[in-house]
C-alpha positions in Angstrom: 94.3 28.7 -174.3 94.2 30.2 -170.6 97.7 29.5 -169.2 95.8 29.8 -165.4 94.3 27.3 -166.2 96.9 23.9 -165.9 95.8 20.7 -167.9 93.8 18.2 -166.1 93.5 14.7 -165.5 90.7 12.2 -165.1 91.6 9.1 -163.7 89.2 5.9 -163.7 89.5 4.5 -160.5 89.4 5.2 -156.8 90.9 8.2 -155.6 90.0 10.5 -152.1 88.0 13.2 -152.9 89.5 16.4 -153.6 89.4 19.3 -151.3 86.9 21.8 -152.1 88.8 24.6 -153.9 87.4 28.5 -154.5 85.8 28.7 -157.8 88.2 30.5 -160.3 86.0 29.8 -163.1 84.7 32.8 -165.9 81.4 33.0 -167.0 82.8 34.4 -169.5 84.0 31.5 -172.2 87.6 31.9 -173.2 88.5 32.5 -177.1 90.9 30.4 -178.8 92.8 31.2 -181.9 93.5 29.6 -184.8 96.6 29.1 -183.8 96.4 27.6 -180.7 94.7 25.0 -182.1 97.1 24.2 -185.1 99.4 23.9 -181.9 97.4 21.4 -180.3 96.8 19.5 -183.4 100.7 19.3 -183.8 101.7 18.2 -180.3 98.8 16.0 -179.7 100.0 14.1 -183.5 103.6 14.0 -182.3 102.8 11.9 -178.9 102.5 8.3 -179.4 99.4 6.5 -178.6 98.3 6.6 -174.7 98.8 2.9 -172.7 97.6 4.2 -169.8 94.0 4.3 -168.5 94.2 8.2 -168.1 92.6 11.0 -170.5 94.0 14.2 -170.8 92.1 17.4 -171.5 92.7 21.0 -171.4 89.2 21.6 -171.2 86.6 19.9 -169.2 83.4 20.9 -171.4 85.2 19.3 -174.3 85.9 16.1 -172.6 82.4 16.1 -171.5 80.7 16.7 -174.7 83.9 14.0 -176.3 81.4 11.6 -173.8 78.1 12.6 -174.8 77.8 14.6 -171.5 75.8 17.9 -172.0 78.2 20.7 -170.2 76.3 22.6 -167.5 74.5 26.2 -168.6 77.0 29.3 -168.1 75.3 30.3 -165.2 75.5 27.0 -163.6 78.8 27.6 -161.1 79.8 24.2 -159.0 82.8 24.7 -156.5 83.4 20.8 -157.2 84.2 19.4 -160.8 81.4 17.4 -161.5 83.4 14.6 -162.7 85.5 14.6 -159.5 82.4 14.0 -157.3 80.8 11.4 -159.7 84.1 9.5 -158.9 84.7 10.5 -155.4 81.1 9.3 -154.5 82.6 5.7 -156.2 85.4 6.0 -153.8 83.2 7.0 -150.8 81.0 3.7 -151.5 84.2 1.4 -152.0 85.1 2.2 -148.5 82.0 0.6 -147.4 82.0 -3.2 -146.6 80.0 -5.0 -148.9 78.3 -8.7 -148.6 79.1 -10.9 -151.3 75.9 -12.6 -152.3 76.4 -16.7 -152.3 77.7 -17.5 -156.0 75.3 -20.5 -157.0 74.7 -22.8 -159.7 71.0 -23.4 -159.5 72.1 -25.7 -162.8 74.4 -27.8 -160.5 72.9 -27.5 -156.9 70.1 -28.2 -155.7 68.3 -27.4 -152.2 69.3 -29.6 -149.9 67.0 -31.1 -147.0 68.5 -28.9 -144.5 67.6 -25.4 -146.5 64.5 -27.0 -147.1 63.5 -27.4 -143.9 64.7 -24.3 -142.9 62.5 -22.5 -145.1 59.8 -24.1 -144.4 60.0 -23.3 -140.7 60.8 -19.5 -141.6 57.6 -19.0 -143.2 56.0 -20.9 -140.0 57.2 -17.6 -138.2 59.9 -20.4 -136.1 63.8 -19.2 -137.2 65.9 -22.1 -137.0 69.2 -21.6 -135.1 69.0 -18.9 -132.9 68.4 -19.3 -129.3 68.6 -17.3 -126.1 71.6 -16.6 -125.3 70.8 -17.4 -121.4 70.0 -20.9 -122.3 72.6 -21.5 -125.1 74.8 -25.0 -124.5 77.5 -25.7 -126.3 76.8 -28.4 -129.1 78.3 -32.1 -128.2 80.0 -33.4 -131.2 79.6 -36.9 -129.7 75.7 -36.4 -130.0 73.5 -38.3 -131.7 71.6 -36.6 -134.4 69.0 -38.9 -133.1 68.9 -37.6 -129.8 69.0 -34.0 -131.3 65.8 -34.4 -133.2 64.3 -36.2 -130.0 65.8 -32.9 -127.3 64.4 -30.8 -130.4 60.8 -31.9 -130.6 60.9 -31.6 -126.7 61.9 -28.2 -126.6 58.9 -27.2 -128.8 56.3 -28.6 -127.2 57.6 -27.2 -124.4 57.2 -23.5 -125.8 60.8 -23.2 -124.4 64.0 -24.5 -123.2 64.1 -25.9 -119.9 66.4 -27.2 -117.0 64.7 -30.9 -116.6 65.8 -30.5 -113.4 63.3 -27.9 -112.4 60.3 -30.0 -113.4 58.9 -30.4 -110.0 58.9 -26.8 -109.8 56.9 -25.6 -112.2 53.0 -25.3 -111.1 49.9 -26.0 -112.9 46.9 -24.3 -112.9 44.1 -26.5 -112.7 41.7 -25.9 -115.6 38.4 -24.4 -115.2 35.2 -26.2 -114.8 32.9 -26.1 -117.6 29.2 -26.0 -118.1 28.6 -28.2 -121.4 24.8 -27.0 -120.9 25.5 -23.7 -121.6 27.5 -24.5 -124.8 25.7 -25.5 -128.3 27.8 -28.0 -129.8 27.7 -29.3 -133.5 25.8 -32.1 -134.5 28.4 -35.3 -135.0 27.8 -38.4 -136.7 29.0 -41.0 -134.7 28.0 -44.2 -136.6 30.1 -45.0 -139.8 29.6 -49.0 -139.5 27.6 -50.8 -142.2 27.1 -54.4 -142.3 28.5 -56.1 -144.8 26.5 -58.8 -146.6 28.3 -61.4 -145.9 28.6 -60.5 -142.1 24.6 -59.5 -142.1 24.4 -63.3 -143.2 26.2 -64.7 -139.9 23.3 -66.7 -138.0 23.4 -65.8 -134.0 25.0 -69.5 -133.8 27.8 -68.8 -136.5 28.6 -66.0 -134.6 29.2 -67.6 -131.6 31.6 -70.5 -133.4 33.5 -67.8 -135.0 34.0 -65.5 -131.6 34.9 -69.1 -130.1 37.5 -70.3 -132.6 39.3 -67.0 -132.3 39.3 -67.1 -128.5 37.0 -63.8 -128.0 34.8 -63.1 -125.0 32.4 -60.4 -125.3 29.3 -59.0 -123.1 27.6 -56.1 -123.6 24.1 -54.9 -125.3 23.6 -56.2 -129.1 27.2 -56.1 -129.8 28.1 -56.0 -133.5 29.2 -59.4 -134.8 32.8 -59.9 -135.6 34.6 -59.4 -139.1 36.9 -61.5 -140.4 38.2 -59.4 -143.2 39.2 -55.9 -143.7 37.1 -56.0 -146.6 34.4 -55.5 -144.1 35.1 -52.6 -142.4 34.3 -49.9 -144.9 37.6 -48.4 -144.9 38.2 -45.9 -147.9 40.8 -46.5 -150.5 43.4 -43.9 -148.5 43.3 -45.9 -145.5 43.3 -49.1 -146.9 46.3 -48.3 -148.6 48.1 -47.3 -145.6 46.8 -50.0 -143.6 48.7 -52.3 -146.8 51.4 -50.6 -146.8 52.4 -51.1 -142.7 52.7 -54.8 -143.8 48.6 -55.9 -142.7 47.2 -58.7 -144.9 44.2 -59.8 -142.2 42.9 -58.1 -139.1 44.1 -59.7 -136.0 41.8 -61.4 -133.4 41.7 -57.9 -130.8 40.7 -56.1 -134.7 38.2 -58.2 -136.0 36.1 -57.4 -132.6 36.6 -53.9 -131.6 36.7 -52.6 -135.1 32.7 -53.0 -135.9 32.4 -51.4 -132.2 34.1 -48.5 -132.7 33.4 -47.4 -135.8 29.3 -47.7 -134.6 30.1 -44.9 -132.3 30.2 -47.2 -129.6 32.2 -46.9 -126.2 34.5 -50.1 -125.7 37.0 -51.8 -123.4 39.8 -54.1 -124.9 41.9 -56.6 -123.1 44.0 -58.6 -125.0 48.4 -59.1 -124.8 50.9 -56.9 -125.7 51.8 -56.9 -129.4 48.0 -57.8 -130.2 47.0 -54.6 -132.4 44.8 -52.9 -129.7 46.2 -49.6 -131.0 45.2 -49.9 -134.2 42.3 -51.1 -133.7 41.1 -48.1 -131.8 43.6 -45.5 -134.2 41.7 -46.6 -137.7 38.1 -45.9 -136.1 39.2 -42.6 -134.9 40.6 -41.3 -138.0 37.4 -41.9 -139.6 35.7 -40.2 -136.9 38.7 -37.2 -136.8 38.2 -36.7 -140.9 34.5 -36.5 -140.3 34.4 -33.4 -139.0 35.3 -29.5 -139.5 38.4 -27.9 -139.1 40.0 -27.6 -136.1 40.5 -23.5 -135.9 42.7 -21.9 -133.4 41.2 -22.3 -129.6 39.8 -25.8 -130.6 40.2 -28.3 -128.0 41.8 -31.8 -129.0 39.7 -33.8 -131.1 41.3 -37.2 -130.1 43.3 -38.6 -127.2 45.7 -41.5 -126.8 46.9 -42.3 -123.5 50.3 -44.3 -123.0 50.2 -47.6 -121.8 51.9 -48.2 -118.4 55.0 -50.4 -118.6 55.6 -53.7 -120.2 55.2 -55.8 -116.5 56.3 -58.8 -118.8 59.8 -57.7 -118.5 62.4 -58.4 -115.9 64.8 -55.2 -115.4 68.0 -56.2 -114.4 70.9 -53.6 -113.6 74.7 -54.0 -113.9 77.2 -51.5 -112.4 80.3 -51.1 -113.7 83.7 -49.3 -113.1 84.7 -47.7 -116.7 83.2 -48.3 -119.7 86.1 -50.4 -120.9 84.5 -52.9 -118.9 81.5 -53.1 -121.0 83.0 -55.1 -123.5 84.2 -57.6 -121.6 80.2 -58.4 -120.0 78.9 -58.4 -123.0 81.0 -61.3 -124.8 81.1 -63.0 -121.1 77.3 -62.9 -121.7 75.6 -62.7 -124.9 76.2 -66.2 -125.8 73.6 -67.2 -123.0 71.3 -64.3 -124.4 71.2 -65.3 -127.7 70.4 -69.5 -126.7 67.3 -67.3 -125.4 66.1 -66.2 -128.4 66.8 -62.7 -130.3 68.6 -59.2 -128.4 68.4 -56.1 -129.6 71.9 -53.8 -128.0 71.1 -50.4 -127.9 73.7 -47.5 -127.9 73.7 -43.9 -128.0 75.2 -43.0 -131.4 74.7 -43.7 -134.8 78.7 -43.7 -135.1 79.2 -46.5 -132.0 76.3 -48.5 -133.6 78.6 -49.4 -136.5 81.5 -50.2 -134.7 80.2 -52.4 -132.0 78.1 -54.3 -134.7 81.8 -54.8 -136.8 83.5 -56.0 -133.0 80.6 -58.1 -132.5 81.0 -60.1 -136.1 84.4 -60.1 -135.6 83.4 -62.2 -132.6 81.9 -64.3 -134.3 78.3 -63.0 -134.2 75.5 -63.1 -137.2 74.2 -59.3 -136.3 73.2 -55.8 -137.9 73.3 -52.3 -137.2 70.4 -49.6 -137.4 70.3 -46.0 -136.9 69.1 -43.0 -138.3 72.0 -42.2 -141.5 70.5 -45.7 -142.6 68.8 -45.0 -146.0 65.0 -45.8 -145.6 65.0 -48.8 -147.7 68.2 -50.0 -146.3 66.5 -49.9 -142.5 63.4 -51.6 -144.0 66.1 -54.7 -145.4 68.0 -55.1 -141.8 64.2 -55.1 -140.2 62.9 -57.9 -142.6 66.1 -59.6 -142.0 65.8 -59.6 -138.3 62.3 -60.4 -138.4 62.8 -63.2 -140.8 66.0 -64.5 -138.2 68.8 -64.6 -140.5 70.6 -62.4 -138.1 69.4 -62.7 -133.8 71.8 -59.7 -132.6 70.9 -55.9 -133.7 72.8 -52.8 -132.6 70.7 -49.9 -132.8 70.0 -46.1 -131.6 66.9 -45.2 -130.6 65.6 -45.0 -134.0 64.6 -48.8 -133.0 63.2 -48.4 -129.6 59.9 -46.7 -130.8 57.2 -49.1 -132.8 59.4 -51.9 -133.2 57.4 -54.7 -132.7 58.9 -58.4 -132.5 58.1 -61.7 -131.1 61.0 -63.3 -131.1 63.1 -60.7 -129.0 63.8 -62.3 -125.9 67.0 -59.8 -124.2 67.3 -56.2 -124.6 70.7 -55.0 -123.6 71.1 -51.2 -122.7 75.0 -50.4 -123.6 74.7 -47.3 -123.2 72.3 -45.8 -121.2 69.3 -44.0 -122.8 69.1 -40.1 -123.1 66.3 -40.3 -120.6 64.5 -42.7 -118.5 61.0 -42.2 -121.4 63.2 -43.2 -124.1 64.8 -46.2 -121.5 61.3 -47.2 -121.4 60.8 -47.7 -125.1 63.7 -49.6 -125.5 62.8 -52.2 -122.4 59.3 -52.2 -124.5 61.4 -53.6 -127.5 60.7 -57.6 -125.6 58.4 -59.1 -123.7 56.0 -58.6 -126.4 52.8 -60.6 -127.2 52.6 -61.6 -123.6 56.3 -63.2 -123.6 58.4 -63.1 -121.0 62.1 -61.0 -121.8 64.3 -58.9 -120.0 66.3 -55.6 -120.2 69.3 -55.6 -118.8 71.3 -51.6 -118.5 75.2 -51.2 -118.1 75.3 -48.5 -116.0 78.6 -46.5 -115.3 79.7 -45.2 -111.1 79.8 -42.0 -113.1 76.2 -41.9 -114.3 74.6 -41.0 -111.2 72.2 -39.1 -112.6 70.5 -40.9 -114.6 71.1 -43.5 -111.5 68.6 -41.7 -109.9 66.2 -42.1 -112.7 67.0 -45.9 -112.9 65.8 -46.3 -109.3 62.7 -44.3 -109.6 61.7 -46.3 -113.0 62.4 -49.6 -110.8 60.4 -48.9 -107.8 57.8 -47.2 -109.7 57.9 -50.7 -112.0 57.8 -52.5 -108.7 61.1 -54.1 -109.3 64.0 -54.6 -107.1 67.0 -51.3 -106.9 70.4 -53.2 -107.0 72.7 -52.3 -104.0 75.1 -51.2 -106.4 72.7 -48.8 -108.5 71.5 -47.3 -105.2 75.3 -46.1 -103.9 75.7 -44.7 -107.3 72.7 -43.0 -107.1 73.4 -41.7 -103.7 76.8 -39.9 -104.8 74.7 -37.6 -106.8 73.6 -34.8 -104.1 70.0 -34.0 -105.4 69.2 -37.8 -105.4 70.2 -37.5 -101.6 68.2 -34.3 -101.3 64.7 -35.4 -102.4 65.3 -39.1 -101.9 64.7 -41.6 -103.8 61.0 -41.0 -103.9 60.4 -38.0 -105.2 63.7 -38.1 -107.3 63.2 -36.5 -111.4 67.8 -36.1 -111.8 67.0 -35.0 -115.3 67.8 -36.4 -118.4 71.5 -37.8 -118.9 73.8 -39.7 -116.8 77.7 -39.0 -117.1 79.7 -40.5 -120.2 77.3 -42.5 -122.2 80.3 -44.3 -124.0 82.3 -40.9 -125.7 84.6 -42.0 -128.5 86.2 -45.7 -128.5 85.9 -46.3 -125.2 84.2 -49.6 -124.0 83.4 -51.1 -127.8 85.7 -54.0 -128.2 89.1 -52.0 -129.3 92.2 -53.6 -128.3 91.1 -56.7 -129.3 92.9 -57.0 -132.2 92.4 -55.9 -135.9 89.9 -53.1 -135.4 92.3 -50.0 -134.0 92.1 -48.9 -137.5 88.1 -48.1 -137.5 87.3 -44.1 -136.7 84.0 -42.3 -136.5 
């Protein structure tokens, strides 16, 4: 064996790579005796068996070939063993950081709502959770996830995030005129209504007793005769199943009229109370008409329009102006009594979290109520609304997950804890009485430190022609851009100060509910 040549070692692991060294190497192979191998047989059966995870050979073609590893041609002449850059390259990528891939059990998890939702928006081109960095707030813990989804949807149909308090500063273009005779528009059809039997049957006099039973006053040119049943209408199997489904059994009085009308393709004014079902009974018609006809494609104009109806003018706003929000709890037990002679109250508060413990403080007061927000499981909201319909309980506390759609008779006083996230959503909520041309009233605890949304509050009023409260109008005064633009012209954006953080103001202290957290 060469004595130049030293023994080497291969070691499994990392190690730095070697410095290059000049190549000593023969092209010539090297003989070896028959007795340097009986040598190496003898020391090699003498040494006990290696522990370690190290191989020693004197010669690095034999260890190759040991490995099933071809050694390179004679002519082929590396500075570099090629064993020693195989494992140096190892060590070179080791040093790089590498990201460990979630470990999941797809047999014990399952995608959640969140991921799903997520992904759906990522293939809709709209990443979820990054934002400009120039209009990036820090995220409120005491938020409702409410008022999240709410300041969420906003945001998108707004194409952007944007200070509400630059509202009035924005300018809009005024849209082009357009010349309809220059445009070939596609045929529509425009009637869907066919008579039913038994309504074809109806004699010109039992049409009259019928429109004058249910109270109905109608003029206009050969106006389609009343139906009494949805059976009449036409309505496919999908929308008659919805229709069942939002709780309709019979038409109401507004439904039975305009119904025929609209679905003939005929233009139509309404007038009947609040609560009546004038909505639907323009909404049903104009799906049929929307599902009628092609696709919209990208540049389409709207193909329906539903314009909100101004406020509820049934409804006395009243305003209360209070020091600290410890102070709420005290009005409302000083008060609700009275309130609930009246009839039912809904209390509305900003976060899911309050909405349980003020609904707790008010039982412990003695109080029949329930709570409703948006962790409520679906069929548990759909319980505490049949409930509350069905008057087994007259005091809800709820989030605004109530304040849209909620339609009942029977609630007389709407109480505003906490003020609303912003004076569209304060509108919902005073829309929650007063319904079916009943009197009600809304009454808002407002805060000296909400001066913001002060300012709202007395634009709302005067726009609402009701009377500003002294007391609302200094605190709306404190805040500098109410002053500014005056009272007239004031849009203070969409929050007040406060809005009831933590345990403040919700009937702690009063004995045996320290203990609740949320």
């Amino acid at each position: 064996m060469d004595q130049k040549k030293g023994t080497k070692k291969f070691t499994f692991g990392l190690q730095p790579r070697k410095p290059a060294a000049t190549s000593t190497t023969n092209d010539t192979p090297k003989a070896v005796t028959d007795d340097d191998k009986k040598r190496k047989a003898t020391v090699e059966s003498s040494l006990p068996a290696p522990k370690k995870r190290t191989i020693e050979a004197d010669d690095e073609d034999d260890f190759l070939a040991s490995a099933g590893i071809a050694p390179p041609p004679a002519s082929a002449v590396d500075d570099d063993d090629p064993l020693d850059a195989f494992m140096a390259d190892i060590t070179e990528q080791a040093k790089k950081p590498v990201a460990e891939p979630k470990v999941r059990r797809d047999d014990l998890e399952e995608e959640d709502d969140i991921e799903s939702y997520v992904r759906h928006m990522k293939a809709k081109g709209v990443v979820i959770g990054k934002t400009d960095r120039s209009t990036h707030h820090q995220r409120n813990e005491d938020v409702d996830s409410d008022e999240e989804v709410y300041s969420t949807a906003a945001a998108i149909d707004a194409g952007h995030h944007s200070d509400p308090d630059d509202t009035d500063k924005k300018e809009i273009e005024p849209l082009a005129r357009v010349d309809h005779s220059s445009i070939t528009y596609p045929d529509i059809t425009k009637d869907f209504y066919r008579e039913h039997a038994d309504i074809s049957a109806l004699t010109p006099d039992q049409t009259a007793a019928i429109r004058q039973s249910l109270g109905l006053n109608v003029s206009g040119d050969n106006v389609p005769k009343p139906c009494v049943s949805f059976a009449h209408f036409g309505f496919d199997d999908d929308l008659m199943a919805a229709i069942i489904k939002a709780g309709y059994t019979e038409p109401s009085t507004i439904q039975k009229q305009a119904l025929p009308v609209a679905l003939a393709g005929r233009d139509i004014i309404g007038i009947a109370k609040t609560g009546s079902g004038k909505t639907a009974a323009f909404v049903w018609p104009m799906l049929v008409h929307i599902m009628d006809q092609e696709e919209l494609v990208k540049g389409d104009g709207p193909i329906g329009l539903v314009l909100a109806p101004t406020p509820n003018e049934d409804v006395t706003q009243e305003v209360v102006v209070l020091d600290d929000e410890l102070l709420k709890w005290d009005w409302l037990m000083r008060h609700l009594p009275a309130h609930c002679i009246d009839g039912s109250v809904i209390i509305f508060v900003s976060r899911k979290g309050a909405v349980d413990v003020l609904a707790n403080n008010i039982k412990e007061a003695g109080y029949v109520g329930g709570a409703l927000h948006g962790d409520l499981m679906q069929v548990e909201r759909e319980k505490v609304l049949r409930d509350f319909r069905a008057n087994k309980f007259n005091v809800l506390v709820a989030t605004d997950v109530a304040a849209r759609g909620l339609d009942i008779k029977a609630v007389k006083t709407v109480i505003n804890y906490d003020v609303a996230r912003d004076i569209d959503s304060h509108t919902h909520r005073v829309g929650r009485t007063g319904r079916a041309g009943e009197k009600g009233k809304a009454i808002t605890l407002v805060t000296k430190k909400e001066d913001r949304f002060a300012g709202e509050l007395v634009y709302h009023l005067e726009k609402s022609n009701q009377q500003v409260p002294k007391a609302l109008m200094d605190v709306a005064l404190s805040n500098p851009k109410f002053r500014h633009r005056g009272a007239s012209g004031y849009r203070g954006g969409a929050r007040g100060g406060g809005r009831g953080r933590g345990h403040r103001g919700l009937g702690f202290g009063k004995g045996g509910m320290e203990d609740l957290t949320f």
